[in-house]
N, CA and C atoms as an extended XYZ file, in Angstrom:
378
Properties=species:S:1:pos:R:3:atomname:S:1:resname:S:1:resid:I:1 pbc="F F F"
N        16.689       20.889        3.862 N   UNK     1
C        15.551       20.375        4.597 CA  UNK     1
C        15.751       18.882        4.853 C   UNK     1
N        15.837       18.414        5.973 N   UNK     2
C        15.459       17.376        6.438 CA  UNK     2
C        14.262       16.216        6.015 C   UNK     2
N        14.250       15.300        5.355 N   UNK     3
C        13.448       14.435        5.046 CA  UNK     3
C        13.683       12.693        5.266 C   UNK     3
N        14.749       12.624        6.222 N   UNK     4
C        14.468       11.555        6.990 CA  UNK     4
C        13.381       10.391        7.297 C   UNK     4
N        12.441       11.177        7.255 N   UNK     5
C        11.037       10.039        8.021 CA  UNK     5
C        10.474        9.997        6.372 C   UNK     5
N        10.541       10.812        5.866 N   UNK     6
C         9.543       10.621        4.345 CA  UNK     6
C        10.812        8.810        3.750 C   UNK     6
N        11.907        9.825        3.920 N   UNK     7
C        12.685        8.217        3.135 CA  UNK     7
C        12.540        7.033        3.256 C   UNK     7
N        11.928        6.893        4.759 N   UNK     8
C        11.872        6.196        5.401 CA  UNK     8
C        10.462        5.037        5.437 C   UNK     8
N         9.550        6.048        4.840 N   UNK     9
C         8.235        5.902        4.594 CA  UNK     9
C         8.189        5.341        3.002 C   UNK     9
N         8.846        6.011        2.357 N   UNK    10
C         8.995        5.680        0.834 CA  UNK    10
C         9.628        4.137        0.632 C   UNK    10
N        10.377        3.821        1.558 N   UNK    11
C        10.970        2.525        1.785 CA  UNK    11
C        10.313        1.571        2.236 C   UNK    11
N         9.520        1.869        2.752 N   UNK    12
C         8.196        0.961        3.570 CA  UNK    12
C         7.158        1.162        2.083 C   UNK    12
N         6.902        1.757        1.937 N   UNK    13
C         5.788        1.826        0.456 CA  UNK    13
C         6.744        0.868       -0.753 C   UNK    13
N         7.672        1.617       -0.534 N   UNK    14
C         8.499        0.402       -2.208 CA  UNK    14
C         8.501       -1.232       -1.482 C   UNK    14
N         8.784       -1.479       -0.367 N   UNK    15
C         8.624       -2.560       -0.096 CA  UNK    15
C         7.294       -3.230        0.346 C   UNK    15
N         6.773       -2.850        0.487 N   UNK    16
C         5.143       -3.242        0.217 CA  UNK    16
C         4.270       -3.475       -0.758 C   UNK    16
N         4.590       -2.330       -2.016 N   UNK    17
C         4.345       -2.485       -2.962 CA  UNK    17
C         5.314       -3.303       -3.579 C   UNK    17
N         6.321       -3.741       -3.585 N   UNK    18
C         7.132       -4.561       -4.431 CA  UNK    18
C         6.698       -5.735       -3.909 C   UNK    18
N         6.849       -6.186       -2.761 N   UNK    19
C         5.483       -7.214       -1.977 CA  UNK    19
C         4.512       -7.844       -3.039 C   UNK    19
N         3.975       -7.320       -3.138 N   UNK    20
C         2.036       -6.854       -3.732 CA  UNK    20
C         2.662       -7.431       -5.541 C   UNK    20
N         3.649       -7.006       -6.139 N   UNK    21
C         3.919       -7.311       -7.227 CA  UNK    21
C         4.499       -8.563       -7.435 C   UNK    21
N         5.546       -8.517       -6.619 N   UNK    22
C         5.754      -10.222       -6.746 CA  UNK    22
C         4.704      -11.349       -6.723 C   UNK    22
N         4.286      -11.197       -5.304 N   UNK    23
C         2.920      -11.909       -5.073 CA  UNK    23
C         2.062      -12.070       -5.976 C   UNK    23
N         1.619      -10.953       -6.414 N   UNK    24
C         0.908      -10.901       -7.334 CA  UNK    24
C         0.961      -11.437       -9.039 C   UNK    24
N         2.323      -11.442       -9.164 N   UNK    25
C         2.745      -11.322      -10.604 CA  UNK    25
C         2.774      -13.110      -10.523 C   UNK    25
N         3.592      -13.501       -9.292 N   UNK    26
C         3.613      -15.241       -9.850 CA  UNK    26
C         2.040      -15.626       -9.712 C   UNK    26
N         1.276      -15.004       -9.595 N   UNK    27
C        -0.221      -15.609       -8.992 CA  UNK    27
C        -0.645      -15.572      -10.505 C   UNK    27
N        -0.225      -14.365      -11.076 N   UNK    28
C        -0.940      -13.694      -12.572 CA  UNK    28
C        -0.120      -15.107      -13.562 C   UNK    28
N         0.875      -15.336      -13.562 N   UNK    29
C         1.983      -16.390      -14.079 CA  UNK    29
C         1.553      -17.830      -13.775 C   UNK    29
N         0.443      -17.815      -12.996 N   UNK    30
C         0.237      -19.237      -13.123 CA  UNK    30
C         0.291      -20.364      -11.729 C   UNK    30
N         1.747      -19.495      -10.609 N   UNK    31
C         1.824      -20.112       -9.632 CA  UNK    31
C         0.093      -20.653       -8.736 C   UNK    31
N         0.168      -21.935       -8.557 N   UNK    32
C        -0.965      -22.982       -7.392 CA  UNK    32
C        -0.935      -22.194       -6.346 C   UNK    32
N        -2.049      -21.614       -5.428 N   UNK    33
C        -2.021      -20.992       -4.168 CA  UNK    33
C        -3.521      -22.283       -3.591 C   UNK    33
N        -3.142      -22.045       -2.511 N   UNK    34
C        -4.224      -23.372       -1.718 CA  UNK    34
C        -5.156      -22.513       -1.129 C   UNK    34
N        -5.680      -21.532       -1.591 N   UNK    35
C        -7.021      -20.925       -1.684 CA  UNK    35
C        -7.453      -20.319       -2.880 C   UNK    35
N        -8.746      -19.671       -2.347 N   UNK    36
C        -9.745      -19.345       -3.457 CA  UNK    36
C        -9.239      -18.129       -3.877 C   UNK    36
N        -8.916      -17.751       -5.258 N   UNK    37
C        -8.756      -16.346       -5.690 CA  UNK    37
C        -9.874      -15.836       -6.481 C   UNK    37
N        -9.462      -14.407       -5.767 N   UNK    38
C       -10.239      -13.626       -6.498 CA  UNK    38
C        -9.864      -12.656       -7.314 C   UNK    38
N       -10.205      -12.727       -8.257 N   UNK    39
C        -9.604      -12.278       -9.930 CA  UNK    39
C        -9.341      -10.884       -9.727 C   UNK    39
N       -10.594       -9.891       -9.634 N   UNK    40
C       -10.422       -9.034       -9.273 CA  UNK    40
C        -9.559       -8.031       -7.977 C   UNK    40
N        -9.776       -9.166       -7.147 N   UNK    41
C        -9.244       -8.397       -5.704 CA  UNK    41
C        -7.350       -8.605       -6.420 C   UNK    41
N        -7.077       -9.820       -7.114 N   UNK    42
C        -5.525      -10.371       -7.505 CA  UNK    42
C        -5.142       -9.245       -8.507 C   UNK    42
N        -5.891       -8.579       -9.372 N   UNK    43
C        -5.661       -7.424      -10.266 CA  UNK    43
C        -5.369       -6.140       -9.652 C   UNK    43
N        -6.381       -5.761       -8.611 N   UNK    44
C        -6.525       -4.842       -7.762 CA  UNK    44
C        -5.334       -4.714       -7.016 C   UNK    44
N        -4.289       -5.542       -6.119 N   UNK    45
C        -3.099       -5.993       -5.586 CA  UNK    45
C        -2.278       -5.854       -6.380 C   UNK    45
N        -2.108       -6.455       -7.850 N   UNK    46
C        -0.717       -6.139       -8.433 CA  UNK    46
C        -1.158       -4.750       -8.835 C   UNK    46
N        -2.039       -4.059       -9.349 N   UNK    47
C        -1.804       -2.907       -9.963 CA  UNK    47
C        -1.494       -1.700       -8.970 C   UNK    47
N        -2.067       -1.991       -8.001 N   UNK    48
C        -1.830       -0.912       -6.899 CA  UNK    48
C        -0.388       -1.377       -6.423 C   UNK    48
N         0.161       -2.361       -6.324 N   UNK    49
C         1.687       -2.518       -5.878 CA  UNK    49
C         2.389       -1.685       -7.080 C   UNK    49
N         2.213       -2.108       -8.031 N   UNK    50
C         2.916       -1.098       -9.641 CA  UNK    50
C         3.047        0.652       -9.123 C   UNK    50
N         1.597        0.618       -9.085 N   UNK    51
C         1.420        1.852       -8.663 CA  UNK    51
C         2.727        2.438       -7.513 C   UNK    51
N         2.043        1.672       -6.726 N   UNK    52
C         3.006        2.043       -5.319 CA  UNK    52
C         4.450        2.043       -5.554 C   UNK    52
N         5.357        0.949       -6.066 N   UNK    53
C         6.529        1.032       -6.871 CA  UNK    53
C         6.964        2.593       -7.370 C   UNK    53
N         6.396        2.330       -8.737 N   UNK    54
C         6.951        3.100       -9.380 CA  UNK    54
C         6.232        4.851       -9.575 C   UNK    54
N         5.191        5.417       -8.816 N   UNK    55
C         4.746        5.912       -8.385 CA  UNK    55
C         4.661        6.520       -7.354 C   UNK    55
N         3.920        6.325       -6.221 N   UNK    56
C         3.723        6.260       -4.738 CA  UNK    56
C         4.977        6.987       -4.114 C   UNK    56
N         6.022        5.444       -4.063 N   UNK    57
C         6.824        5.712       -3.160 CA  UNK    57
C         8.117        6.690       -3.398 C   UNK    57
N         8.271        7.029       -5.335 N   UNK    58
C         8.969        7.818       -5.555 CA  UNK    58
C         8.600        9.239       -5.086 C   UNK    58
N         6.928        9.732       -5.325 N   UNK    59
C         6.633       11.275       -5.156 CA  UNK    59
C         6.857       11.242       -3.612 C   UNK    59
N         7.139       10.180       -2.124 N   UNK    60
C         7.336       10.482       -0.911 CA  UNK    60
C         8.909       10.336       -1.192 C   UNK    60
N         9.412        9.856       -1.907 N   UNK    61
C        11.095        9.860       -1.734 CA  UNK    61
C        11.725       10.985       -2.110 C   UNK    61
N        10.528       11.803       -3.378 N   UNK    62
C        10.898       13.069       -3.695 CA  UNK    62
C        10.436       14.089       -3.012 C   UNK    62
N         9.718       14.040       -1.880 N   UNK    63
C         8.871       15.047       -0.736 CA  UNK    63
C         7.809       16.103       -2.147 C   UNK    63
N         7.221       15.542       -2.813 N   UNK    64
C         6.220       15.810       -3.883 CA  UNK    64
C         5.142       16.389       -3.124 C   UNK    64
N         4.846       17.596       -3.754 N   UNK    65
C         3.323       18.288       -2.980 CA  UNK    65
C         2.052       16.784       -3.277 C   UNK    65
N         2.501       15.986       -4.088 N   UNK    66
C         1.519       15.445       -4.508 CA  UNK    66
C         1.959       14.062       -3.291 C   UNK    66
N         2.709       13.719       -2.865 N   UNK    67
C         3.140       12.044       -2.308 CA  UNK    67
C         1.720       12.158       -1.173 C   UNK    67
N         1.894       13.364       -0.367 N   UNK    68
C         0.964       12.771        0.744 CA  UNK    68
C        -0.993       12.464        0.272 C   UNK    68
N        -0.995       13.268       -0.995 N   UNK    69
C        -2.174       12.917       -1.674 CA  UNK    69
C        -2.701       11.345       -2.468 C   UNK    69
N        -1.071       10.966       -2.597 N   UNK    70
C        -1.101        9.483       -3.297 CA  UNK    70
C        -1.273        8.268       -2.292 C   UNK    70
N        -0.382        8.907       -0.986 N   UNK    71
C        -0.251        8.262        0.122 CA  UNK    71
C        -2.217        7.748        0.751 C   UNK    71
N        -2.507        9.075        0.911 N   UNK    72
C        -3.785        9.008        1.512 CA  UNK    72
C        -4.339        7.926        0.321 C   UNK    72
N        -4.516        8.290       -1.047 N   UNK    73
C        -5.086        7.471       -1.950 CA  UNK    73
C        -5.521        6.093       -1.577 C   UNK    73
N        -3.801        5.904       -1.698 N   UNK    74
C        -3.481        4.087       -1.699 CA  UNK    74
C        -4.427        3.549        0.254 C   UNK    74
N        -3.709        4.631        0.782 N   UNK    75
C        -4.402        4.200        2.354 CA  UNK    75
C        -5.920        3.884        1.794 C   UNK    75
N        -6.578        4.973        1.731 N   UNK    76
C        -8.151        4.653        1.183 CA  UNK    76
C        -8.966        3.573        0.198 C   UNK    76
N        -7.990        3.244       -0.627 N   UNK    77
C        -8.122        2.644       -1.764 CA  UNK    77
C        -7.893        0.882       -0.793 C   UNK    77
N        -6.975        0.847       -0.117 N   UNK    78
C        -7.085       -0.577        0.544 CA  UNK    78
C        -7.943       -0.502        1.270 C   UNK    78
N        -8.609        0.308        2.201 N   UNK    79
C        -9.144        0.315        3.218 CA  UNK    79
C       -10.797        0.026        2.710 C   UNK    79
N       -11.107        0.901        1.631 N   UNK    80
C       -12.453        0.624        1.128 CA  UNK    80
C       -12.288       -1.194        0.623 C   UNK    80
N       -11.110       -1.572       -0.343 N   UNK    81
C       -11.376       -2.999       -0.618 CA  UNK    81
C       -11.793       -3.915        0.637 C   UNK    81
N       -10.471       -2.952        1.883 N   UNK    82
C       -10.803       -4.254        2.680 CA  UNK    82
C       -12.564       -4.514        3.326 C   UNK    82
N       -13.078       -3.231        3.500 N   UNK    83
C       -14.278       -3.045        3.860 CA  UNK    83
C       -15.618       -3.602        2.515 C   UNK    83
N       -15.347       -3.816        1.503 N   UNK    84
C       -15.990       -4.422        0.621 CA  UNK    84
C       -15.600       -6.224        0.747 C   UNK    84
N       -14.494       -6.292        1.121 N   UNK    85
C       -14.155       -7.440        1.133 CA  UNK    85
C       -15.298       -8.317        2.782 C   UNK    85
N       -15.109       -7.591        3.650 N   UNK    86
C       -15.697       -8.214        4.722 CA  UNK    86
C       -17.243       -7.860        4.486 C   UNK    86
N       -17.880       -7.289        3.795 N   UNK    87
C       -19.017       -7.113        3.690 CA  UNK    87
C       -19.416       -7.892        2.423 C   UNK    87
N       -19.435       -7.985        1.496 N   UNK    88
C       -19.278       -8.406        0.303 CA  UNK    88
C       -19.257       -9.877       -0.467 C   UNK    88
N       -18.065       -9.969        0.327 N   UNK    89
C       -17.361      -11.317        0.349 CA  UNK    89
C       -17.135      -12.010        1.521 C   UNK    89
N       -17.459      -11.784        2.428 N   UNK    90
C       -17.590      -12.128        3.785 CA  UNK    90
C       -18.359      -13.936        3.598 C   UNK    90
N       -16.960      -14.810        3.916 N   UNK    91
C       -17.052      -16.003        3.663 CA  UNK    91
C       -16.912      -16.950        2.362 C   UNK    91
N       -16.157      -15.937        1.408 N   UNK    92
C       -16.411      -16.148        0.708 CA  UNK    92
C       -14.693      -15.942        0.053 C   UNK    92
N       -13.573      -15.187        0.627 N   UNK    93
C       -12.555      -14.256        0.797 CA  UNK    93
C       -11.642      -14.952        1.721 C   UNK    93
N       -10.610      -15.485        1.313 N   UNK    94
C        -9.541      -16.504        1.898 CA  UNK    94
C        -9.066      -15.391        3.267 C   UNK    94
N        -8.533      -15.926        4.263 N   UNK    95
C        -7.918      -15.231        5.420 CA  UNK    95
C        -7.029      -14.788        4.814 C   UNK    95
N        -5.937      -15.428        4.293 N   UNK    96
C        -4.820      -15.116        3.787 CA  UNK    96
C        -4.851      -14.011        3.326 C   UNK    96
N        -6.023      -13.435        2.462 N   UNK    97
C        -6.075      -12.198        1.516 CA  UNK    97
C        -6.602      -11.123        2.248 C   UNK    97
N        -7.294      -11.651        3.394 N   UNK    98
C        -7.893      -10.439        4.480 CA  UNK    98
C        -6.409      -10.373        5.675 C   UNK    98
N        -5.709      -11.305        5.825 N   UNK    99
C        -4.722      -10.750        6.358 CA  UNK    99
C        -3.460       -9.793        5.645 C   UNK    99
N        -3.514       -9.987        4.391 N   UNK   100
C        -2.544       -9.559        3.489 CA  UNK   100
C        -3.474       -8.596        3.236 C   UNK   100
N        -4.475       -8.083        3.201 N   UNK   101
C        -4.898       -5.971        3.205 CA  UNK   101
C        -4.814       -5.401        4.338 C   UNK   101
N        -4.603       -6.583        5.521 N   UNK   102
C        -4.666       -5.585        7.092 CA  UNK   102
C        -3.090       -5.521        7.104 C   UNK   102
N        -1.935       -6.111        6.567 N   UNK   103
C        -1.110       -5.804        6.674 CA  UNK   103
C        -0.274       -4.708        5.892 C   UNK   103
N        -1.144       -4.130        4.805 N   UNK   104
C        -1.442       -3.144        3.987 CA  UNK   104
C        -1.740       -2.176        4.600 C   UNK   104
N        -3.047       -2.351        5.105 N   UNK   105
C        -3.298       -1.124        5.928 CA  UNK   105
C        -2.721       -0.469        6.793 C   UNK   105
N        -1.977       -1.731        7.788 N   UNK   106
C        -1.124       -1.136        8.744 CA  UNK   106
C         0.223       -0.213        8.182 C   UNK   106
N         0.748       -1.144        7.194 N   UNK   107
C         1.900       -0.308        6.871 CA  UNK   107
C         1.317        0.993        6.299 C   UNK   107
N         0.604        1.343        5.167 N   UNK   108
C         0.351        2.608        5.446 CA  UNK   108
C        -0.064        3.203        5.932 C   UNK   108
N        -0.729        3.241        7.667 N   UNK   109
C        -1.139        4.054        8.865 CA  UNK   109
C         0.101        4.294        8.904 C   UNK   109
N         1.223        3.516        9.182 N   UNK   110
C         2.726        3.366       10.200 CA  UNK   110
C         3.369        4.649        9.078 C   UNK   110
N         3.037        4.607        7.557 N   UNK   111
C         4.105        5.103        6.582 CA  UNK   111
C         3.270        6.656        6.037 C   UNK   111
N         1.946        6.809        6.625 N   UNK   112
C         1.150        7.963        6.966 CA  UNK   112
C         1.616        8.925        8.119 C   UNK   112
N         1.486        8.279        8.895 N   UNK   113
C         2.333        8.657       10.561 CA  UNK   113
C         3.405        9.163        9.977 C   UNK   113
N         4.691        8.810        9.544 N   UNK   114
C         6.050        9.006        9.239 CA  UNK   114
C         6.060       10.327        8.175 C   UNK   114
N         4.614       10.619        7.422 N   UNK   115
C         5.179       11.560        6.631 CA  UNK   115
C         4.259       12.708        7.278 C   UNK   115
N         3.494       12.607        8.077 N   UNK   116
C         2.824       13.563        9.127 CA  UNK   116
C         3.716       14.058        9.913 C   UNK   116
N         4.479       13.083       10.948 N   UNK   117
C         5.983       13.663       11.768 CA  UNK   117
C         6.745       14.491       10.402 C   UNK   117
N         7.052       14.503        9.383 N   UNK   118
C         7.961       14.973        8.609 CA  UNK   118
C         7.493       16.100        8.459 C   UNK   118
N         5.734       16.174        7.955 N   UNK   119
C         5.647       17.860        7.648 CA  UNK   119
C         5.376       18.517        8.740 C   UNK   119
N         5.399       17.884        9.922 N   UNK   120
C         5.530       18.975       11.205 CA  UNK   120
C         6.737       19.311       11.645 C   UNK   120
N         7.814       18.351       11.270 N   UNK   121
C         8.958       19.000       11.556 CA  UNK   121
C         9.453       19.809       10.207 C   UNK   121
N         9.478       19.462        9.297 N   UNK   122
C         9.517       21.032        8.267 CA  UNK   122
C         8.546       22.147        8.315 C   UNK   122
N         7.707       22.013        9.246 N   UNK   123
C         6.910       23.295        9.405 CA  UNK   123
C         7.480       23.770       10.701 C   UNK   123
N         8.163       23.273       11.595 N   UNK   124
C         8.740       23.746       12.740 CA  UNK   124
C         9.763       24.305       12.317 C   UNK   124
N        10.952       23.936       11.559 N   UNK   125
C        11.879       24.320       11.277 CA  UNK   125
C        11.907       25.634        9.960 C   UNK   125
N        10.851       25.967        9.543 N   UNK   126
C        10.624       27.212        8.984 CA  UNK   126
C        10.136       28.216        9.602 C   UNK   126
């Protein structure tokens, strides 16, 4: 079986989430950022990058009945922060950190897409 686009997707998730950990980890370590953090939303980011790492992007690298369930997860799981974030925290929530969940989001629409093309072409090809 062909799994091309999942690898492909899993590669975009490990690098996003490895993203999210770095970032995150020198922030947790102490590194100066020239905005306002937020403790929670900075916890929320590294643990879901962990997640995504060592998690996530392995059950799509392994075509796991479970990846596209983790996939949707993580999609949802940013998408509600970011929507708490603009409601919530609205003015209150550095750009930087509202641009860094829309660029989250996007990659997993783009790395959602990629494993949607995959199970239609393994359902074609059976």
């Amino acid at each position: 079986m062909n799994t091309t686009l999942n690898k492909i997707a899993s590669g975009l998730a490990f690098l996003i989430g490895g993203i999210a950990v770095v970032a995150g980890g020198l922030v947790l370590l102490g590194q100066e950022t020239d905005y306002l953090v937020i403790n929670w939303l900075l916890l929320y980011n590294y643990t879901v990058g962990v997640l995504t790492v060592f998690l996530t992007a392995i059950l799509i690298w392994r075509n796991s009945k479970l990846a596209l369930p983790a996939a949707l997860a993580t999609f949802g799981a940013h998408t509600g922060v970011m929507l708490i974030l603009l409601t919530a925290y609205r003015g209150v929530v550095s750009t930087h950190s509202l641009e860094d969940m829309t660029v989250r989001i996007a990659a997993w629409l783009i790395i959602l897409t990629l494993m949607f093309f995959q199970l239609r072409k393994n359902k074609a090809a059976k």
